[in-house]
N, C-alpha and C positions, 0 to 999 in steps of 0.2 A: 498283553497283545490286544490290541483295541482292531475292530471289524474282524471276527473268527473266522478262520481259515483251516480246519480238519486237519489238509493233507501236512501244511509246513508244522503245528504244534506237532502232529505224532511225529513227523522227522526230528522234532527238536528234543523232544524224551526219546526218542530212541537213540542217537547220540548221549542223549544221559547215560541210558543201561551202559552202552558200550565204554563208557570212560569211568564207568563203577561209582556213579553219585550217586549216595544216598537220599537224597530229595528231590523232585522233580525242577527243574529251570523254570518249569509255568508256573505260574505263583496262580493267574487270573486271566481271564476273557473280558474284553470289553463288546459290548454287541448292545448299541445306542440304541436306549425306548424300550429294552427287554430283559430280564433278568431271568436267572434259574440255577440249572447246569449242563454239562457234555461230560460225556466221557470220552476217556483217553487210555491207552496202555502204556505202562512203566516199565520196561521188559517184559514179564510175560501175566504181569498183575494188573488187571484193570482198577484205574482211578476214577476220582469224579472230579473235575474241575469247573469251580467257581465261574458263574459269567455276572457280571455286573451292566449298568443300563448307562454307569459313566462310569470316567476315569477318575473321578474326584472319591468318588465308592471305592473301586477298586485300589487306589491309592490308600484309603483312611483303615481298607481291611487287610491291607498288605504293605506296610510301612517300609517291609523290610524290600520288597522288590523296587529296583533302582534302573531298569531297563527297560524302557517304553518302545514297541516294536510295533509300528503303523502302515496296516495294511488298506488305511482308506484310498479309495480311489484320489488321481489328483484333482477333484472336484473341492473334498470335502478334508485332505491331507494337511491343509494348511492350519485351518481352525483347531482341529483336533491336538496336531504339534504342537500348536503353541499353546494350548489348553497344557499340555503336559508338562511343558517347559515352568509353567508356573506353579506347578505341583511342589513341594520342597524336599520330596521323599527322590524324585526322579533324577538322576542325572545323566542319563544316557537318551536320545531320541532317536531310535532307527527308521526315518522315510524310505517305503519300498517303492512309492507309488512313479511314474515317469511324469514328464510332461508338467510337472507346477511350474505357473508362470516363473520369471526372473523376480519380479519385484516382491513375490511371498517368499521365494529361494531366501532372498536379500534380508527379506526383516526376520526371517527365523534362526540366521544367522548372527545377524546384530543381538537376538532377543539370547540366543545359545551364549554369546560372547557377554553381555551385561551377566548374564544370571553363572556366571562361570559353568556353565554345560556343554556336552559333547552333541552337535548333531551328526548322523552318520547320513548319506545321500542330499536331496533325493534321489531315487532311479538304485537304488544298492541293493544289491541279495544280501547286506548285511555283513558279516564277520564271525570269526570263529577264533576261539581260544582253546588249542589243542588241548584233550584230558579234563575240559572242565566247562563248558558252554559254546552252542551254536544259535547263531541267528538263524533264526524263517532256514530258506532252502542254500544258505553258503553250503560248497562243499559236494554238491551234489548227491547224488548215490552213496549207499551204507558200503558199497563194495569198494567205490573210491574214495569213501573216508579213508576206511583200512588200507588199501593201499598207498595214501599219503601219508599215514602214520597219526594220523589226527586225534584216535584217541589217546596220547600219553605227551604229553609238552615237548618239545625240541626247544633249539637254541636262537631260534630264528625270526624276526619280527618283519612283516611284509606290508606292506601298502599298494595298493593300486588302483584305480578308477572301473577297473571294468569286472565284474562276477565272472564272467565266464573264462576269461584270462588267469584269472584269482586260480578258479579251480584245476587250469594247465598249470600253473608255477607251485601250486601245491604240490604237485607230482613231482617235479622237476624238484622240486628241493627234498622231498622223500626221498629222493636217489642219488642227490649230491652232497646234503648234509643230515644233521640228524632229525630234521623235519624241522614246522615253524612252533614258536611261542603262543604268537599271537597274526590274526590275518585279518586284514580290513579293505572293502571294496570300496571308497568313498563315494562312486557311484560317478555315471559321465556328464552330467549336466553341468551347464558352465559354470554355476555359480553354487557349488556343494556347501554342505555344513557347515563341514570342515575340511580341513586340506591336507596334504602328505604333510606338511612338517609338523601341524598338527599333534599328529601321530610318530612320527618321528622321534620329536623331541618328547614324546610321553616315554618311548621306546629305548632313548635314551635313560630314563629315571628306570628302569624294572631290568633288577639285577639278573632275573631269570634270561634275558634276552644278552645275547654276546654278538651279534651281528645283523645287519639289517639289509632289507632286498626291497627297491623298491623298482614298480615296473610305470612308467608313467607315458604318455603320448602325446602329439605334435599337439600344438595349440595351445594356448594359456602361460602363462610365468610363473607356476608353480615351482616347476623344477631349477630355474633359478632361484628362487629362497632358499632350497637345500642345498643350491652349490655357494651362495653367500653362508649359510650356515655351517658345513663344513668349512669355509675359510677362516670366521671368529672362532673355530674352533667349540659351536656349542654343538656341535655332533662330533664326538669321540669316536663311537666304534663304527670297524668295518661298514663302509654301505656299501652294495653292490645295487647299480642301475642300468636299466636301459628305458629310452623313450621311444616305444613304438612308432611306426609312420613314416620310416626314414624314405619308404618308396615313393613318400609325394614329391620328390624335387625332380623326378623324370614327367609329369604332368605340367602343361605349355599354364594351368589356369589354377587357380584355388580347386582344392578338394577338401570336401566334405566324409570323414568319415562314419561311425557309426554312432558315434556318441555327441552330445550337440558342442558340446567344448572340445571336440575333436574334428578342428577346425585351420587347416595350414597356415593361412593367411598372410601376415610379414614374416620377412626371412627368418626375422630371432624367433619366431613361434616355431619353428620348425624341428624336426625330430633330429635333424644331422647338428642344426647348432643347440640345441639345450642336451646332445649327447656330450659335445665336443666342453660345452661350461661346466657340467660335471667331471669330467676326466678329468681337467685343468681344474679344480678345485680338489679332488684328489678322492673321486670316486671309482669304483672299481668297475668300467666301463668298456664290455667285449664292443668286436668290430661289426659285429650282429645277432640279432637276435639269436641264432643257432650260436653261435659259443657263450650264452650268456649262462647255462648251464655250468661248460667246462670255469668262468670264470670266480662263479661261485663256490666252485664245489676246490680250488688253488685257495680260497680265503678260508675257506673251512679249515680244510684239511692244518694253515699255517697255527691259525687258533688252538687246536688239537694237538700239535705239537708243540704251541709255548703251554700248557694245560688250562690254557683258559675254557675251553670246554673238552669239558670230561666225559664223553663219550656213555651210555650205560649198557646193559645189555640190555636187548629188544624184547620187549613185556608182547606175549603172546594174548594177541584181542582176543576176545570175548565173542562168541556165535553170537551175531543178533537175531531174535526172534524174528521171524517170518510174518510178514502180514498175510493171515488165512486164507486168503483170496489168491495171494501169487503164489500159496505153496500147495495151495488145490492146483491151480493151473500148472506148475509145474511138476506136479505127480509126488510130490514130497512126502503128503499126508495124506489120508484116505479117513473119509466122515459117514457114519451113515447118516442120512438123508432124516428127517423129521417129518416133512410136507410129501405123498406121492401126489401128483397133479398130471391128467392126460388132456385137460382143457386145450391150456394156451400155449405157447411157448413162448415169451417175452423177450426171448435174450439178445436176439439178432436183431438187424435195422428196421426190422417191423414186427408185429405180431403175426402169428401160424396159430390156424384153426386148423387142427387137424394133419398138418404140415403142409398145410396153404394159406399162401400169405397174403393179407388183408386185399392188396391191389389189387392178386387172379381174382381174389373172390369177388371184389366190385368188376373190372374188366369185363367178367364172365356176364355180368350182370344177375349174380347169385341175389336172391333176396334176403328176409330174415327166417324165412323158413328153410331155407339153402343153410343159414349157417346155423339154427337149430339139430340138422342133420347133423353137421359137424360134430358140434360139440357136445350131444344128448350120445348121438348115437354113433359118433366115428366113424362117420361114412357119407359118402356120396350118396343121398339118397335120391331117386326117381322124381322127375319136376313133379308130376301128382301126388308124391307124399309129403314133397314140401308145400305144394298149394295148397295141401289138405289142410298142413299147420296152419298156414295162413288162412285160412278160412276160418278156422276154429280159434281163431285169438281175432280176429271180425266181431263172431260172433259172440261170443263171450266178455267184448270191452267192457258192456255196461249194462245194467239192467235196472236203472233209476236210482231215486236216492233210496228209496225204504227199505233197501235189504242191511243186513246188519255192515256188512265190508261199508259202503257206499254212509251208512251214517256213519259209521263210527270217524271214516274221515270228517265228513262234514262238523263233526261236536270239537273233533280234535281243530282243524283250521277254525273254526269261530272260536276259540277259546286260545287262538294266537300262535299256534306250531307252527313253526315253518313246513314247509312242501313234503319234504322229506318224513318227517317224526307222523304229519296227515296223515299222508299215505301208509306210512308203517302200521297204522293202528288198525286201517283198515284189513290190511293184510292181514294183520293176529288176526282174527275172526276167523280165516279159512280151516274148512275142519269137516266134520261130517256133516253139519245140519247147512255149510256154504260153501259151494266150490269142490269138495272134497264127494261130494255124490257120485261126481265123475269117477274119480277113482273106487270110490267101494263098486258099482256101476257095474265096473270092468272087472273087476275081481267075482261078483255075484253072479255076473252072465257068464265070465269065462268057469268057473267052477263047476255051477249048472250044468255048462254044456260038455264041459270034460268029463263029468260025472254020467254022462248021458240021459241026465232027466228031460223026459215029455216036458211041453210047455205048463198043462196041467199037475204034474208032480212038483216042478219049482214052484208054482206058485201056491199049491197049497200045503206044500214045506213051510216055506217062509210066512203064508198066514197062519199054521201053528206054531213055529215058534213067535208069534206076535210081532213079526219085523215086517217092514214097506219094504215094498223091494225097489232101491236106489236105481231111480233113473225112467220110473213109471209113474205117471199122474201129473196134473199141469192145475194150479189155481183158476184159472182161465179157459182154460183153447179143451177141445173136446174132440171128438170124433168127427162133428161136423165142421170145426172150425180148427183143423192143425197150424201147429205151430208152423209158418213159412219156413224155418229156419232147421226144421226137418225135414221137409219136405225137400228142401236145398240142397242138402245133404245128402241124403234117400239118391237125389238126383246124380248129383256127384259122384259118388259110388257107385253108381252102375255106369254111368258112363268111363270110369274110371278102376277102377278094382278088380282085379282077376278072380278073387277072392270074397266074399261076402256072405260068409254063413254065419257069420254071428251075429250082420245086421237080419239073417233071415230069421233066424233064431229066436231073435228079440221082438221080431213083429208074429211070430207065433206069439212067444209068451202075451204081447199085445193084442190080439186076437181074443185069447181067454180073456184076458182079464177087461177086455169091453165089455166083457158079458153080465159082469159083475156091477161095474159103473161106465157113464159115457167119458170120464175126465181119465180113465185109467191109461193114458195113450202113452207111448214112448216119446218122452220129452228131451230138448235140446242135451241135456245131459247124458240121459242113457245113450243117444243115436251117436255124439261125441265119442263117448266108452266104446261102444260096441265096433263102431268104425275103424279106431283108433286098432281096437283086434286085427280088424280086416286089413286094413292099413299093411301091419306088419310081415303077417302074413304074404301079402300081394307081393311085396317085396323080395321074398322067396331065399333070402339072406340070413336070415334071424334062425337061431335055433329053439327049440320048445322052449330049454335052458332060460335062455336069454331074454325069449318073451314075458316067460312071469317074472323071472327078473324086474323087469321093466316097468313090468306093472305092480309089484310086490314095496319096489323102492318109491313109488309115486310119479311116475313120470307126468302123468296126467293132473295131477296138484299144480306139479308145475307149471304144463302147459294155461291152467287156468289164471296163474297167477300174474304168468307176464302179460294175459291177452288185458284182463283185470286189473291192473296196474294202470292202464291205461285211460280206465273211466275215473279210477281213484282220484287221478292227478289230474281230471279235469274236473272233479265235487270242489279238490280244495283250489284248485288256482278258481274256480265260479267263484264260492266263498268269498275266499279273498279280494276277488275282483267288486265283487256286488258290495264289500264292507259290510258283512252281513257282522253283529254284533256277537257277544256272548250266547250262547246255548242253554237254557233251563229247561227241563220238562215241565210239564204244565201240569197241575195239580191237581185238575180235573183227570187226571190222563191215569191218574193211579189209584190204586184200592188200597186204603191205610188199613189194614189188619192190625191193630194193638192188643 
């Protein structure tokens, strides 16, 4: 099968199962410039099949497959064909594609006919041979296979230009005779592969076949050869025809119908006269469509009675496996689930945050802190707890290149990572000694404070057990010069917060511990934590449960990570941008201990 197509191979093996073949019909995948594999299911065993990058691979590692089935678009359908055509293992060419011009039609036709090969289309859903191989999508449905009898051979070889007709007259002879042999769609373009008599006179030679049905339409002299050819006598058995279209001769002008050689034109094109030169050559030719049924099924029956066809009894098909997907949806089977996910929901014509869908939330004019609400905490949170977010991923974007997040991107992009891989490197750093203060922070003040220690007892807890207490002291900024960015905050919260005892809490503990040094201040991180309490809190929603939850799982990690992420990917797109070279440390910069 040269350009991979998923849905038509699995229908093509799955017609395998049901007709009980032992090997799969796909031999190989063509998929031009790529090579590998796919998998596929063989009734209820998954395979692996072969994909090659040409047809000449594919051919040299599959000698034995002899049926070329071409789903390139008509762009690219012709080269490919006749790439195949020259193959010597191939002798079948199935074109699915519409629309190739006439004069590539013309020469892959001529190149079919020099090299003694079958082309099938263009424009064809291809053919099928009851009990033993289906092309691409003939035949439709697993359901209307088995109702046409398709998997087990009949007595009946069919021809007709159009797939979807193909797949009505398969019915119709399921119910009149004992189904077809073989079924070929040639496809409607004016100038096909091959032709009915083609196929005819093949259908002639295959002793399995004892009558023939051909369905053919106005336009073209096709159906003339077959009525010259039953007159020499090289078509012997039964045929039974009709040539659709008879309705264009109530129309004052040319009609065009749906296939491009289905075209009224001069009278002899016409579906009443190449009806009328079959009958008169001594085809079995109803007065219309609707008896074309009953007339088939008077030819059978007569074959049946000189015992030229032997009737069997009717082989009970085989359940075809269910594709997973439509026997979930139809309640068939029950799976348990591997993934739980309360994020997103993907499945509908947009995504749902929270079970609001992408548009309310822009609409509404929700921000990114609106959809942190969402998706952190499943809820509609208050516009002040989502500007809070937003404030705090502001604040947090960036704090120069010398912290370890912020180099470790910059060593990674000058040493040639893309964006992506930068930025990740910088992230691994986050942890206790970067980013992560916030969270231990919030676990040491909320503790503290549920535990009801004085300002004074936490903090000379924590300096006997020899620990900083996360979220207090600043390199820089002191008592007389605060950090602005607490100070912001500080502001924020009270204009804002119902609730604020844990920022009060914390400026006690900050109280003591100036007393100690002027740098001991509650810094951007602690006032983040503690806030972050209050936050929750204010919200009046959240259970105790829930809160340390919240903060047990790291929610504040995270908050620093997306705000963070943001300065990352500006170190490495600068980097990048400035061409700044490879990364060494400098030599002076280290103590060699030997």
């Amino acid at each position: 099968m040269f350009n991979y197509k998923e849905a038509p191979v699995q229908r093509m093996l799955d017609f395998d199962y049901l007709c009980k073949r032992n090997t799969p019909s796909v031999a190989a995948v063509v998929t031009p410039g790529s090579e590998g594999t796919t998998k596929a299911f063989f009734g209820t065993k998954e395979i692996v099949i072969r994909m090659f990058p040409s047809t000449v691979a594919a051919a040299e590692a599959h000698p034995n497959a002899d049926i070329f089935i071409n789903f390139a678009s008509f762009r690219s359908a012709f080269a490919s064909s006749m790439q195949a055509l020259s193959i010597s293992t191939i002798r079948v060419v199935v074109i699915i594609a519409e629309g190739m011009p006439e004069n590539e039609a013309r020469q892959l036709l001529k190149a079919a006919r020099d090299a003694n090969k079958v082309v099938i289309g263009p424009a064809t859903v291809g053919g099928i041979q009851a009990g033993g191989f289906r092309i691409g999508n003939t035949a439709g449905t697993m359901d209307n296979i088995v109702a046409c009898k398709l998997y087990r051979p009949g007595s009946v070889g069919f021809v007709s230009k159009s797939g979807g007709l193909s797949n009505e007259m398969y019915n119709v002879l399921a119910r009149t005779t004992n189904g077809i042999y073989e079924g070929i769609a040639i496809g409607g373009d004016a100038f096909p592969g091959s032709n009915f008599l083609d196929h005819i006179l093949r259908y002639e030679q295959i002793p399995e076949i004892k009558m023939i049905v051909v369905l053919g339409e106005l336009g073209g002299w096709e159906e003339y050869r077959i009525a010259e050819a039953l007159k020499d006598k090289r078509i012997t058995k039964p045929l039974c025809a009709w040539v659709s279209g008879t309705v264009a001769s109530m129309f004052p002008t040319e009609v065009q119908f749906g296939h491009a050689g289905a075209k009224s034109g001069a009278s002899s094109e016409s579906a009443v006269a190449k009806n009328q030169a079959l009958k008169e050559a001594g085809a079995h030719v109803p007065n219309s469509f609707n008896d074309f049924g009953e007339i088939i099924s008077q030819v059978y029956q007569k074959l049946v009675e000189k015992h030229i066809i032997n009737p069997q009894p009717e082989l009970i098909a085989p359940e075809p496996p269910a594709d997973f997907k439509v026997a979930i949806k139809s309640g068939k089977v029950r799976k348990a689930t591997t993934i739980v996910s309360s994020i997103c929901d993907d499945r509908g014509e947009e995504p749902t945050y929270n079970n609001l869908p992408i548009s309310e939330i822009i609409s509404k004019g929700m921000g990114i802190g609106d959809v942190l609400g969402l998706l952190w905490f499943k809820r509609v949170l208050p516009r002040y707890a989502t500007k809070f977010f937003e404030t705090c991923l502001v604040m947090v974007a960036d704090h120069g290149p010398c912290v370890s997040g912020a180099h470790n991107t910059i060593v990674a992009a000058r040493a040639g990572k893309d964006i992506i891989s930068s930025v990740a490197s910088g992230l691994l750093t986050i942890g206790p000694r970067f980013g992560g203060a916030i969270d231990d922070s919030a676990r040491c003040f909320k503790d503290a404070f549920t535990r009801n220690l004085s300002p004074e007892d936490f903090v000379e807890t924590m300096k006997g057990q020899g620990k900083y207490i996360p979220g207090i002291g600043h390199r820089i900024k002191n008592r007389d010069n605060p950090d602005q960015r607490v100070v912001l905050l500080k502001k924020y919260a009270e204009d804002n917060f119902s609730v604020r005892k844990y920022l009060q809490y914390a400026l006690a503990v900050e109280q003591y511990t100036l007393t100690k040094a002027p740098n001991l201040i509650l810094n951007v991180d602690g006032c983040i934590a503690v806030l972050f309490l209050d936050m929750l809190y204010s919200c009046g929603d959240f259970t105790e449960a829930q809160i340390q939850e919240i903060i047990d799982i790291g929610y504040l990690n995270g908050l620093f990570a997306i705000g963070r992420s943001i300065g990352l990917v500006g170190h490495a797109l600068d980097q990048k941008r400035m061409k700044q070279p490879m990364y060494r440390h400098p030599w002076e910069d280290v103590l060699y201990d030997m």
